[in-house]
PQR file of N, CA, C, O and H, with PARSE charges and radii, in Angstrom:
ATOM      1  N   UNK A   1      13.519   4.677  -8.889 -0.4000 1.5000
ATOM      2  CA  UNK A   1      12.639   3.628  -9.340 -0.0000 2.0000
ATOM      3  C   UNK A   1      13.470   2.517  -9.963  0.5500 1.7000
ATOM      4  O   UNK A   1      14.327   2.730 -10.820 -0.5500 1.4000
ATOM      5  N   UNK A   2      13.124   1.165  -9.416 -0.4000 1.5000
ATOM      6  CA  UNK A   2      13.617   0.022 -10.267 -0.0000 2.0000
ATOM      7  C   UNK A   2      12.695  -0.819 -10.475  0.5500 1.7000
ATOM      8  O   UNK A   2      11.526  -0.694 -10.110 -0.5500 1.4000
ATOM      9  H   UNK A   2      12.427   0.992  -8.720  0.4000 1.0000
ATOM     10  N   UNK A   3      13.386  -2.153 -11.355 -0.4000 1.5000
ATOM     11  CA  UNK A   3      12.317  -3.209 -11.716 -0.0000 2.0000
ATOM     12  C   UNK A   3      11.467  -3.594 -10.335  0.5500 1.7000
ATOM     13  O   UNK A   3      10.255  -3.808 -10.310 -0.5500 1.4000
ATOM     14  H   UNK A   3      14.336  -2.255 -11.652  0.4000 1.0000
ATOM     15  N   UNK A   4      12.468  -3.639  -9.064 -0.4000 1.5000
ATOM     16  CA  UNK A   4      11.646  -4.065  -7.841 -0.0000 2.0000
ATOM     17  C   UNK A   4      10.086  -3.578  -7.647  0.5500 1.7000
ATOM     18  O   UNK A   4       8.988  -4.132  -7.596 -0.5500 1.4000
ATOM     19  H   UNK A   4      13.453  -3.465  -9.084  0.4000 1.0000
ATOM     20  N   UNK A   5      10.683  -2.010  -7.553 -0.4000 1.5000
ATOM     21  CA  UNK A   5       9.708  -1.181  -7.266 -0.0000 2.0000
ATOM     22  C   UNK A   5       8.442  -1.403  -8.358  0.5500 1.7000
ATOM     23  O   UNK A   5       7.286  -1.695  -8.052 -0.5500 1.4000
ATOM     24  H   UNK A   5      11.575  -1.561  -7.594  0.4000 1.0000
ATOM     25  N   UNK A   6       9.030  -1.163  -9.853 -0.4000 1.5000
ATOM     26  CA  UNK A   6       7.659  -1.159 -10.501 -0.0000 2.0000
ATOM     27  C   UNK A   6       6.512  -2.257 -10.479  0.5500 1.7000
ATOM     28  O   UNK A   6       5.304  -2.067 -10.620 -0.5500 1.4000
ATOM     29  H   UNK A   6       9.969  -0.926 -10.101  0.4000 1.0000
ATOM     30  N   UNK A   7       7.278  -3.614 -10.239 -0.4000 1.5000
ATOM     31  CA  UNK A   7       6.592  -4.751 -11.037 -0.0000 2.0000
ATOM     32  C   UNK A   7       6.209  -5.345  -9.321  0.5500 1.7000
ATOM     33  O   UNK A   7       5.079  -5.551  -8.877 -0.5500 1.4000
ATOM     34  H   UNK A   7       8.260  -3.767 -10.124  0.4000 1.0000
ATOM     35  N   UNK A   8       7.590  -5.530  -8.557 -0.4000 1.5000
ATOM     36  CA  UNK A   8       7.131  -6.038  -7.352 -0.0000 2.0000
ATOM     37  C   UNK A   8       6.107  -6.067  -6.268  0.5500 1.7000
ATOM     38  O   UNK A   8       5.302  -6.857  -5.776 -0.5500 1.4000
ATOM     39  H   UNK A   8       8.508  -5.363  -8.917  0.4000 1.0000
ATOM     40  N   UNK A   9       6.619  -4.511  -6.087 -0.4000 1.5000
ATOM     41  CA  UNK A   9       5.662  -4.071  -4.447 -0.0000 2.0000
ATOM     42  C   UNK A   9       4.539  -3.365  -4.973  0.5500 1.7000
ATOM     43  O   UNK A   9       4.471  -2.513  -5.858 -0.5500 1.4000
ATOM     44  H   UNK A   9       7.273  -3.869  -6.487  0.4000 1.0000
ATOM     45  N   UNK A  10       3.694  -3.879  -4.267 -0.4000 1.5000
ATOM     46  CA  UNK A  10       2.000  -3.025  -4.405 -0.0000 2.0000
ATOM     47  C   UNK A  10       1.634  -2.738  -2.961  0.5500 1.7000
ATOM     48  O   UNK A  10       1.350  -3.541  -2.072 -0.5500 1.4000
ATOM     49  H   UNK A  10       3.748  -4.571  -3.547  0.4000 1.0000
ATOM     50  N   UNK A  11       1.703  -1.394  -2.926 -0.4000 1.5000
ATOM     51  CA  UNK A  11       1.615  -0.390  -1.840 -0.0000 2.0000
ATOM     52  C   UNK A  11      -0.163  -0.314  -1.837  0.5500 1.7000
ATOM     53  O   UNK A  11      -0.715   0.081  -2.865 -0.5500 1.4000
ATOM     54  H   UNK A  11       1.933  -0.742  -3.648  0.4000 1.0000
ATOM     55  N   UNK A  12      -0.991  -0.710  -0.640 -0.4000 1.5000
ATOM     56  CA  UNK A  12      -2.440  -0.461  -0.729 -0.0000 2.0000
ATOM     57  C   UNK A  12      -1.913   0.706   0.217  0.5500 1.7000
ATOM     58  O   UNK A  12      -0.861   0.933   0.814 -0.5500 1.4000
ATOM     59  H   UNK A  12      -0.542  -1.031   0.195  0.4000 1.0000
ATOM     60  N   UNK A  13      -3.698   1.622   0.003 -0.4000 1.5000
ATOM     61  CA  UNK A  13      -4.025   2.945   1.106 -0.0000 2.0000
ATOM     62  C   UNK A  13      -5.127   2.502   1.282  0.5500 1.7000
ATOM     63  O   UNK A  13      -5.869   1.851   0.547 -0.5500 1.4000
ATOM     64  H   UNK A  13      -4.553   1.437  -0.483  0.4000 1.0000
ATOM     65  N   UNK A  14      -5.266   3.002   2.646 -0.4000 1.5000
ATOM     66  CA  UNK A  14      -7.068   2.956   3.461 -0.0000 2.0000
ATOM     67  C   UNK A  14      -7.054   4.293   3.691  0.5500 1.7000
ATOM     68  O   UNK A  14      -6.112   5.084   3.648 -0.5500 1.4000
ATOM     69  H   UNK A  14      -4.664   3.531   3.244  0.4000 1.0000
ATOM     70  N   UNK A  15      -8.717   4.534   4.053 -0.4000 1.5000
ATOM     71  CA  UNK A  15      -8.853   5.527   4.157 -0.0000 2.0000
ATOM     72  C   UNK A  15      -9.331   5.610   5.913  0.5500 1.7000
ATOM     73  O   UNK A  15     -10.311   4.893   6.111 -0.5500 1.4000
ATOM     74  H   UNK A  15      -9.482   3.892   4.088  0.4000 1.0000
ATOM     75  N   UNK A  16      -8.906   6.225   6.995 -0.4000 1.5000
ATOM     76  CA  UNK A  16      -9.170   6.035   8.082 -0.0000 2.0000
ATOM     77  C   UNK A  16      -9.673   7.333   9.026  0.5500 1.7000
ATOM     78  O   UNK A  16      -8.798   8.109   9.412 -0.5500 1.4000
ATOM     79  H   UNK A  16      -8.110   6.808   6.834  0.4000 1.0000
ATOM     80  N   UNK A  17     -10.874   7.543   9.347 -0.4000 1.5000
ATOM     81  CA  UNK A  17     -11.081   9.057  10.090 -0.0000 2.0000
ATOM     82  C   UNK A  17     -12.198   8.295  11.233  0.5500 1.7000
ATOM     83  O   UNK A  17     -12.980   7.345  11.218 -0.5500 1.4000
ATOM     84  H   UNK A  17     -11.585   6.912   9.033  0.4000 1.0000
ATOM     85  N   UNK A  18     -11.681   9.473  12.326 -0.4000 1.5000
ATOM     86  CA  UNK A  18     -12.648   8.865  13.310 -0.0000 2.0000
ATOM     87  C   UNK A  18     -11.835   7.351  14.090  0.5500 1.7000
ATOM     88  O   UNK A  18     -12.627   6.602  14.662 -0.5500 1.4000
ATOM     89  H   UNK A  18     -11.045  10.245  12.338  0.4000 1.0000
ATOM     90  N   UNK A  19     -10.455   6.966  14.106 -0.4000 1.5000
ATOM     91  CA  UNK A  19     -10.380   5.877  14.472 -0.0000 2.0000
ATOM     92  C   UNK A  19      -9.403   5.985  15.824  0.5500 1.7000
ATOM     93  O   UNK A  19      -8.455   6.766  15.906 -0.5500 1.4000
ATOM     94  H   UNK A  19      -9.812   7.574  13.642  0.4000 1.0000
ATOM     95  N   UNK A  20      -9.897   4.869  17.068 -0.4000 1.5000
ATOM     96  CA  UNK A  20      -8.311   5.581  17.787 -0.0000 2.0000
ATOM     97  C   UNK A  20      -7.108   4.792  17.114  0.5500 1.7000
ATOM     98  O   UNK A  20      -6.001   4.989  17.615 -0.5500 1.4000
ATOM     99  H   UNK A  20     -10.667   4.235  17.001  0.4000 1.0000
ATOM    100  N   UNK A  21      -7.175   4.148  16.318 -0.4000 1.5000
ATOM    101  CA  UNK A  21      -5.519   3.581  15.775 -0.0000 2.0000
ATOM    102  C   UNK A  21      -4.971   4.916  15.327  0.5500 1.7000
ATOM    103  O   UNK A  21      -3.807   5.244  15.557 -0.5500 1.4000
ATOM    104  H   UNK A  21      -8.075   3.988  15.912  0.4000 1.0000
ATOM    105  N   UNK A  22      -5.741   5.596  14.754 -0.4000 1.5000
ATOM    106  CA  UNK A  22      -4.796   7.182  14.107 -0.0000 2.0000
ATOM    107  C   UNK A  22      -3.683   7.598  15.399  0.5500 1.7000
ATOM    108  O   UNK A  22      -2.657   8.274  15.319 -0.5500 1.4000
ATOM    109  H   UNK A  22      -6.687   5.329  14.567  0.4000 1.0000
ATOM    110  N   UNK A  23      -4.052   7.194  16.122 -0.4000 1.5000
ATOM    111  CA  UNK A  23      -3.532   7.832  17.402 -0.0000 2.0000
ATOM    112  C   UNK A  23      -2.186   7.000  17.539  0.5500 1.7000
ATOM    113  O   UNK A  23      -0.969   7.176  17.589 -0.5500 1.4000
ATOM    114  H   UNK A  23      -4.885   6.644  16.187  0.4000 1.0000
ATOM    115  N   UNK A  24      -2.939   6.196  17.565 -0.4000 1.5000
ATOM    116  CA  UNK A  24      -1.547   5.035  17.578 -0.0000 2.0000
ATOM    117  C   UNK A  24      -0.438   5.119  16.214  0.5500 1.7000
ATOM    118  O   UNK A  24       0.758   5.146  16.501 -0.5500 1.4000
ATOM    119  H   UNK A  24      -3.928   6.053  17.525  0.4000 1.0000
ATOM    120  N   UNK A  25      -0.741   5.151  15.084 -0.4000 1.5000
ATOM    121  CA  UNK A  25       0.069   4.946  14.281 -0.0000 2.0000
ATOM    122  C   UNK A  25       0.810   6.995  14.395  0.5500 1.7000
ATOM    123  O   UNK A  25       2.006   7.194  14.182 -0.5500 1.4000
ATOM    124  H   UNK A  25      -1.713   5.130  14.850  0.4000 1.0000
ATOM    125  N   UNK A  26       0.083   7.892  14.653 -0.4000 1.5000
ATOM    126  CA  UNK A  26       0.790   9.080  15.151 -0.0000 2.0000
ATOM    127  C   UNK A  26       2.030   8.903  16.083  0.5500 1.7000
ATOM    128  O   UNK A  26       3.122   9.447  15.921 -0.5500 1.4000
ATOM    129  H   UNK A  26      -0.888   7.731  14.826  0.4000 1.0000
ATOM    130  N   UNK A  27       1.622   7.924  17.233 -0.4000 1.5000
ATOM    131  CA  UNK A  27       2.383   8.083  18.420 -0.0000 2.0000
ATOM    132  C   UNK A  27       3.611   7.118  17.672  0.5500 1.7000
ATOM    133  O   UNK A  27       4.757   7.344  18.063 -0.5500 1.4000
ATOM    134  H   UNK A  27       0.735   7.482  17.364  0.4000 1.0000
ATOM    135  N   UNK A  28       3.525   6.632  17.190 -0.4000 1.5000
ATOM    136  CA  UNK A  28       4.680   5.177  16.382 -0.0000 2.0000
ATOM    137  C   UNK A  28       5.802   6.178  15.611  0.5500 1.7000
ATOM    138  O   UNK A  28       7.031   6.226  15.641 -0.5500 1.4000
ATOM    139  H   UNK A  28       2.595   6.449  16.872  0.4000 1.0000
ATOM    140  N   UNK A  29       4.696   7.003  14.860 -0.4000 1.5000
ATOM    141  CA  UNK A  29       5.799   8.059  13.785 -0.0000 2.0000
ATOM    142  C   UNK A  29       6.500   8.973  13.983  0.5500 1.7000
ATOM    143  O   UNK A  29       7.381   9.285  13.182 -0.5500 1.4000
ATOM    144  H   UNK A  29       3.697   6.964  14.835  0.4000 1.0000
ATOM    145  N   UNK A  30       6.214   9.802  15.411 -0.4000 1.5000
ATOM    146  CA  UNK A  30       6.140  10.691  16.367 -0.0000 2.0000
ATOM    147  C   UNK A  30       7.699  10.225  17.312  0.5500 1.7000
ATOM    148  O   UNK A  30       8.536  11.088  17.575 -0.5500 1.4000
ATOM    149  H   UNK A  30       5.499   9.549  16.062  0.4000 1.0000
ATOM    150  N   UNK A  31       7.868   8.811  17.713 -0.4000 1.5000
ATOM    151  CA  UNK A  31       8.757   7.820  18.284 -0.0000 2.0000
ATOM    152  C   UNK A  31       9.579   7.615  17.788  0.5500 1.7000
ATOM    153  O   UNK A  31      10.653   7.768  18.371 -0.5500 1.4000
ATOM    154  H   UNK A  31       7.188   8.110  17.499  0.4000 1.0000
ATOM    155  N   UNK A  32       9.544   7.012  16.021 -0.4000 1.5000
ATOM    156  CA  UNK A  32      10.238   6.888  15.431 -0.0000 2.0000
ATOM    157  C   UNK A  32      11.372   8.076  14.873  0.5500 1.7000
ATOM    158  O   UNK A  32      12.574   7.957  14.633 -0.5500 1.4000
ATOM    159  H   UNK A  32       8.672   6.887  15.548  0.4000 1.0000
ATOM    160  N   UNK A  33      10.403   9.334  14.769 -0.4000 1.5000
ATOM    161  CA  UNK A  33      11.133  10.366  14.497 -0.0000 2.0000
ATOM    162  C   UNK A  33      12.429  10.929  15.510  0.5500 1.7000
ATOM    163  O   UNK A  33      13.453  11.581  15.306 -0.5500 1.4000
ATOM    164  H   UNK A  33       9.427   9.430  14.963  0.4000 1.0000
ATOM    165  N   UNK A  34      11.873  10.386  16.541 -0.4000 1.5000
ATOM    166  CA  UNK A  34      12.876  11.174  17.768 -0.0000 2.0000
ATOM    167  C   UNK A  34      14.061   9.982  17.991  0.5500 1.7000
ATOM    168  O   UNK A  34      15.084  10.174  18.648 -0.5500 1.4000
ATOM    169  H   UNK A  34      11.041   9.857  16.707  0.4000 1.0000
ATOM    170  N   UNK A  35      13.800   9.023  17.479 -0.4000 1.5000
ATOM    171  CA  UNK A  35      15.218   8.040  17.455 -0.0000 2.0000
ATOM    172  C   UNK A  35      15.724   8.143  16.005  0.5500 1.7000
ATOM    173  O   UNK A  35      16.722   7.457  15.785 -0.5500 1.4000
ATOM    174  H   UNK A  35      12.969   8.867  16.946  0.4000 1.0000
ATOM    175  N   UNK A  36      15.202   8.918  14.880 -0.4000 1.5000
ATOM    176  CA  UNK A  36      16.062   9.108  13.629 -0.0000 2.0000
ATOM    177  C   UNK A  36      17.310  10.272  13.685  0.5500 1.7000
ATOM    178  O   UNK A  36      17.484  11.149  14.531 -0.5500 1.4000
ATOM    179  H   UNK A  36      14.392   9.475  15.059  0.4000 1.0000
ATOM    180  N   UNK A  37      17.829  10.067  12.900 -0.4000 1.5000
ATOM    181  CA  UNK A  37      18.997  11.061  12.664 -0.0000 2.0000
ATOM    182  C   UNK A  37      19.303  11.672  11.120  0.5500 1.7000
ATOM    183  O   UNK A  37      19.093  10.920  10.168 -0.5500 1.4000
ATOM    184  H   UNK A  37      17.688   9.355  12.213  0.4000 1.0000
ATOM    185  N   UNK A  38      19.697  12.759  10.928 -0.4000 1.5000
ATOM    186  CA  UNK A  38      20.285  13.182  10.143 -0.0000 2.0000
ATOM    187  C   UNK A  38      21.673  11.642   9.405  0.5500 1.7000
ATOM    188  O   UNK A  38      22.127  10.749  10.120 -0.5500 1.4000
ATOM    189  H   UNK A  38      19.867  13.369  11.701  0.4000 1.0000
ATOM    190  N   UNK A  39      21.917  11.785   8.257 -0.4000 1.5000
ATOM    191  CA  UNK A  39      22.783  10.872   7.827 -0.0000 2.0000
ATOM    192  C   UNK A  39      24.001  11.758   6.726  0.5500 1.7000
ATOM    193  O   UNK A  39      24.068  12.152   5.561 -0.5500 1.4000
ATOM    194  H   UNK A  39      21.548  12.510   7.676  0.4000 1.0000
ATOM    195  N   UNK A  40      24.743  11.741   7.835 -0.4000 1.5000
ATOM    196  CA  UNK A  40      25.849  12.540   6.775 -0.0000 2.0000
ATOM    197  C   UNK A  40      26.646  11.359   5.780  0.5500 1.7000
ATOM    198  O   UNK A  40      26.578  10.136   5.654 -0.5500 1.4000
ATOM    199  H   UNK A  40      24.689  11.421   8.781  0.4000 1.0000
ATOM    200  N   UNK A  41      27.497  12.564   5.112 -0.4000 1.5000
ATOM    201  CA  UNK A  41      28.298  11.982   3.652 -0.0000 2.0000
ATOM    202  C   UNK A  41      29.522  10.699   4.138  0.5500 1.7000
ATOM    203  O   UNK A  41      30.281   9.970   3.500 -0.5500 1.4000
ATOM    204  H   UNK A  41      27.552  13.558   5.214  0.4000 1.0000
ATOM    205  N   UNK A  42      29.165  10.941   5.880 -0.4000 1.5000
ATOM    206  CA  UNK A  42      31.053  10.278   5.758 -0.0000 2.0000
ATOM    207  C   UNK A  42      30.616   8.870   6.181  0.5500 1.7000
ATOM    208  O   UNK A  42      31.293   7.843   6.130 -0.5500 1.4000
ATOM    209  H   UNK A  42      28.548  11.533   6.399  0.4000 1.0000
ATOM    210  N   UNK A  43      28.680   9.097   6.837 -0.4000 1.5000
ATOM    211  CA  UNK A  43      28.176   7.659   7.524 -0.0000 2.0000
ATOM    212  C   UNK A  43      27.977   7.184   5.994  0.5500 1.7000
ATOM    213  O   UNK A  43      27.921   5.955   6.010 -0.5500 1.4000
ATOM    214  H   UNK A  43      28.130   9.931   6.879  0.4000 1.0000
ATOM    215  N   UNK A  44      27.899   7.486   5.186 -0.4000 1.5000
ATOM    216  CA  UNK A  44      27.209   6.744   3.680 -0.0000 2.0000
ATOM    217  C   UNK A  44      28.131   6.300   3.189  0.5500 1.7000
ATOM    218  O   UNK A  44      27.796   5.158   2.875 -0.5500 1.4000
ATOM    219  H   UNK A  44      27.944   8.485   5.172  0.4000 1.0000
ATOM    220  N   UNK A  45      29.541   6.530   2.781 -0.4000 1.5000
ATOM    221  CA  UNK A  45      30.346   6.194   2.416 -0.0000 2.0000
ATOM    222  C   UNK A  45      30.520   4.951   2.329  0.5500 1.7000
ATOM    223  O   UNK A  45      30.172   4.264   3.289 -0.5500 1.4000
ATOM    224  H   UNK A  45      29.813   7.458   3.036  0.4000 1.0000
ATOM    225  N   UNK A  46      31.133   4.287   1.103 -0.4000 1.5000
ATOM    226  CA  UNK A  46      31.493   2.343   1.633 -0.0000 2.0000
ATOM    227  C   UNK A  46      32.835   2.214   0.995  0.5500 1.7000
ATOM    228  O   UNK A  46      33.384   2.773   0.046 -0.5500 1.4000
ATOM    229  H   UNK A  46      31.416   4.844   0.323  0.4000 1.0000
ATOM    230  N   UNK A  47      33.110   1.461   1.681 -0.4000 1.5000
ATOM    231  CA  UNK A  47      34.512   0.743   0.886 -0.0000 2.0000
ATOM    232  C   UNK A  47      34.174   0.227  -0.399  0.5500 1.7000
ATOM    233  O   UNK A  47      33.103   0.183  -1.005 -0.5500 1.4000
ATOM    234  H   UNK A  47      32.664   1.006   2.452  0.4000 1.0000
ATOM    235  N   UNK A  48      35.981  -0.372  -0.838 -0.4000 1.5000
ATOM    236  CA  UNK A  48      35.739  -0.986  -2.506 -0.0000 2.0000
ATOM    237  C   UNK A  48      35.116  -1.825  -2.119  0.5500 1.7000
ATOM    238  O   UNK A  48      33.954  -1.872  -2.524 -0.5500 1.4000
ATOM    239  H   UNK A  48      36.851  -0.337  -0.346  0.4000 1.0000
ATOM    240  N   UNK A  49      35.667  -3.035  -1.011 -0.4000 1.5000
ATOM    241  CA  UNK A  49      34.632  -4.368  -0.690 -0.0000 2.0000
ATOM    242  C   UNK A  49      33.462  -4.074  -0.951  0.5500 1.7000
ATOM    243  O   UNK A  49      33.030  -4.303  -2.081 -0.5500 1.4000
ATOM    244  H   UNK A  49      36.611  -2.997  -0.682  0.4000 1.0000
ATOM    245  N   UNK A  50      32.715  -3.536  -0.041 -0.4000 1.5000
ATOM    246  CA  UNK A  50      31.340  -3.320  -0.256 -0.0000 2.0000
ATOM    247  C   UNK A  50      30.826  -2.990  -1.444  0.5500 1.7000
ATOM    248  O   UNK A  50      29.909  -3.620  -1.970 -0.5500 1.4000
ATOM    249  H   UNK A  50      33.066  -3.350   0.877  0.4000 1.0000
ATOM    250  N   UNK A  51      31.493  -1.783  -2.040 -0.4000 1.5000
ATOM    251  CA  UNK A  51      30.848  -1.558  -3.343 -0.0000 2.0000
ATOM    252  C   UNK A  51      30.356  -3.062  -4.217  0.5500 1.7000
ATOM    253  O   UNK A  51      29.340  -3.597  -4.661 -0.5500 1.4000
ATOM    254  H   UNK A  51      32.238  -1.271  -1.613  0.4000 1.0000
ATOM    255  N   UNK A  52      32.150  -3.339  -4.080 -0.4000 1.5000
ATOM    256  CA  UNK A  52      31.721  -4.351  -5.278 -0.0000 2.0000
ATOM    257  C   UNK A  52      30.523  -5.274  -4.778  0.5500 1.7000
ATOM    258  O   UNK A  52      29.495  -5.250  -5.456 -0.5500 1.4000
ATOM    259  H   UNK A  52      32.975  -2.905  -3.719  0.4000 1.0000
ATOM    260  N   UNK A  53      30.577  -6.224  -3.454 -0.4000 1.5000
ATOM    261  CA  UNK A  53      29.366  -6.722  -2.944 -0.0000 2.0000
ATOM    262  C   UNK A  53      28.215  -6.092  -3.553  0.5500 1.7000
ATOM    263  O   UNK A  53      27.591  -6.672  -4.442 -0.5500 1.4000
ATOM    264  H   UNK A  53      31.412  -6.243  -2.903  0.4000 1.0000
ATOM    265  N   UNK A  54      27.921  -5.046  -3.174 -0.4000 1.5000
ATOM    266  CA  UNK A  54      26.449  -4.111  -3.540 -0.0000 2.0000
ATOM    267  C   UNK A  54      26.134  -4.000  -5.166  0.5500 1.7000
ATOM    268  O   UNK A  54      24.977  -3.768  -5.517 -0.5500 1.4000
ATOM    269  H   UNK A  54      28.428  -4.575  -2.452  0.4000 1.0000
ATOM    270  N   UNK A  55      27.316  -4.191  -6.272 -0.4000 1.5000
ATOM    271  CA  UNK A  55      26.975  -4.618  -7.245 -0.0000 2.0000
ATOM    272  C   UNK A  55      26.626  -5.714  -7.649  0.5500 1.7000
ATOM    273  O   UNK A  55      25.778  -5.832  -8.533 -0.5500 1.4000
ATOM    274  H   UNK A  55      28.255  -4.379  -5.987  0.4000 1.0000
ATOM    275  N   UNK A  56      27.389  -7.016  -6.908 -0.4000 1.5000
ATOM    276  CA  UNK A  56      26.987  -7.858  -7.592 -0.0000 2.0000
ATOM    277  C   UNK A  56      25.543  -8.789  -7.146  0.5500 1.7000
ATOM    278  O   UNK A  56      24.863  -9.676  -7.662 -0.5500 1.4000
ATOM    279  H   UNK A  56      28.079  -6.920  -6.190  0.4000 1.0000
ATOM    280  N   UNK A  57      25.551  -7.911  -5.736 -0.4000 1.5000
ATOM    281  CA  UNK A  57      24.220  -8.207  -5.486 -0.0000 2.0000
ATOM    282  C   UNK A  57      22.889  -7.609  -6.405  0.5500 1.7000
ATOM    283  O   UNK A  57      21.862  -8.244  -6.645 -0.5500 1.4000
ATOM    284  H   UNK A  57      26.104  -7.191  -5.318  0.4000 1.0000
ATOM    285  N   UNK A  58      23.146  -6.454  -6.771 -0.4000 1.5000
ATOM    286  CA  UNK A  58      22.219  -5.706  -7.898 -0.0000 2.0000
ATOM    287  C   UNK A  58      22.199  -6.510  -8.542  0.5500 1.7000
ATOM    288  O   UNK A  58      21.130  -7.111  -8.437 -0.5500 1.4000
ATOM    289  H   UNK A  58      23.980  -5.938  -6.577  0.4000 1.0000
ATOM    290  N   UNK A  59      23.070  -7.068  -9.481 -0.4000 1.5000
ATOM    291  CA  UNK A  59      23.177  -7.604 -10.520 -0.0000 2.0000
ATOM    292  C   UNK A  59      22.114  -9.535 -10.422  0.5500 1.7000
ATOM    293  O   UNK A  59      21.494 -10.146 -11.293 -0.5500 1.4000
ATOM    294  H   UNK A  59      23.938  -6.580  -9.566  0.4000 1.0000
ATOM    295  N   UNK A  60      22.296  -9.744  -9.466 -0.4000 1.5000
ATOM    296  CA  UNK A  60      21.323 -11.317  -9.209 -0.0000 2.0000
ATOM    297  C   UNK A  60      19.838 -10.597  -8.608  0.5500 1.7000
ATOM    298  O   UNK A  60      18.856 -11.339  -8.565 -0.5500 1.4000
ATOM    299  H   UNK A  60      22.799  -9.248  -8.758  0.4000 1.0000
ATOM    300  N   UNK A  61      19.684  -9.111  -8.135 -0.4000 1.5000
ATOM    301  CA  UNK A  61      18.195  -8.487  -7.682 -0.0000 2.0000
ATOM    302  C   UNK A  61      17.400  -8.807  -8.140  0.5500 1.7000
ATOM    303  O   UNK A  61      16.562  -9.374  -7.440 -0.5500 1.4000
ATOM    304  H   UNK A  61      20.481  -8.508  -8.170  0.4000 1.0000
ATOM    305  N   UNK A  62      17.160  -8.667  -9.489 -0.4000 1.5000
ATOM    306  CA  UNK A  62      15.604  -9.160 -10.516 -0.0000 2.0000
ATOM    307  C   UNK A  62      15.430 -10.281 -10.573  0.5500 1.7000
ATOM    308  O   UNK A  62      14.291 -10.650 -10.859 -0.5500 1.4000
ATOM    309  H   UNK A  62      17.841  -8.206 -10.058  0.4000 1.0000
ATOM    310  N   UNK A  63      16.585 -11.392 -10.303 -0.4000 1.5000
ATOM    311  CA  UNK A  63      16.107 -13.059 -10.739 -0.0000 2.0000
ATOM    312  C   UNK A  63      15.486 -13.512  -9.060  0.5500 1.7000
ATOM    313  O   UNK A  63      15.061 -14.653  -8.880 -0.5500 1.4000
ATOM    314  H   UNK A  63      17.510 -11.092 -10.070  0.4000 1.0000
ATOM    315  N   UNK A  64      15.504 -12.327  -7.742 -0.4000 1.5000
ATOM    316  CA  UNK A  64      14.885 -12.590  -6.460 -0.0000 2.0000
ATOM    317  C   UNK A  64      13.409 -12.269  -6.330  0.5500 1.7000
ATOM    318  O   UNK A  64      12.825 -12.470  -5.265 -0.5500 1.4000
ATOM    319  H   UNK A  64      15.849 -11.400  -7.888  0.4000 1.0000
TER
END
C-alpha cells in the first residue's frame, strides 16, 4: 500500500449474473493466463542504474 493507492485509485465493483459479457471477460482472463508466466529472481533483478532511476522516480510519485 502507498499514498497512490490509498488516496488515488478508486476501484468500483458491479454486480453481474445472467450476462453474456461474463463470458467474455472469462474468455479475456482465461487468454491472459495462458500468455502469463511465472517471474523468477534473476528476471526481477535491476541494475544500480535502474535502482537509482526507480528511486528517484518514487521520490517525485506523490507530487504526480
Amino acid at each position: 500500500m502507498d499514498y497512490r493507492s490509498l488516496y488515488l485509485h478508486f476501484e468500483c465493483g458491479c454486480y453481474m449474473e445472467n450476462l453474456d459479457v461474463i463470458q467474455d471477460i472469462k474468455k479475456d482472463l482465461l487468454e491472459t493466463i495462458e500468455k502469463s508466466h511465472e517471474v523468477t529472481n534473476s528476471e526481477a533483478k535491476t541494475g544500480l542504474l535502474k535502482s537509482i532511476w526507480q528511486a528517484m522516480l518514487r521520490l517525485v510519485a506523490p507530487l504526480m
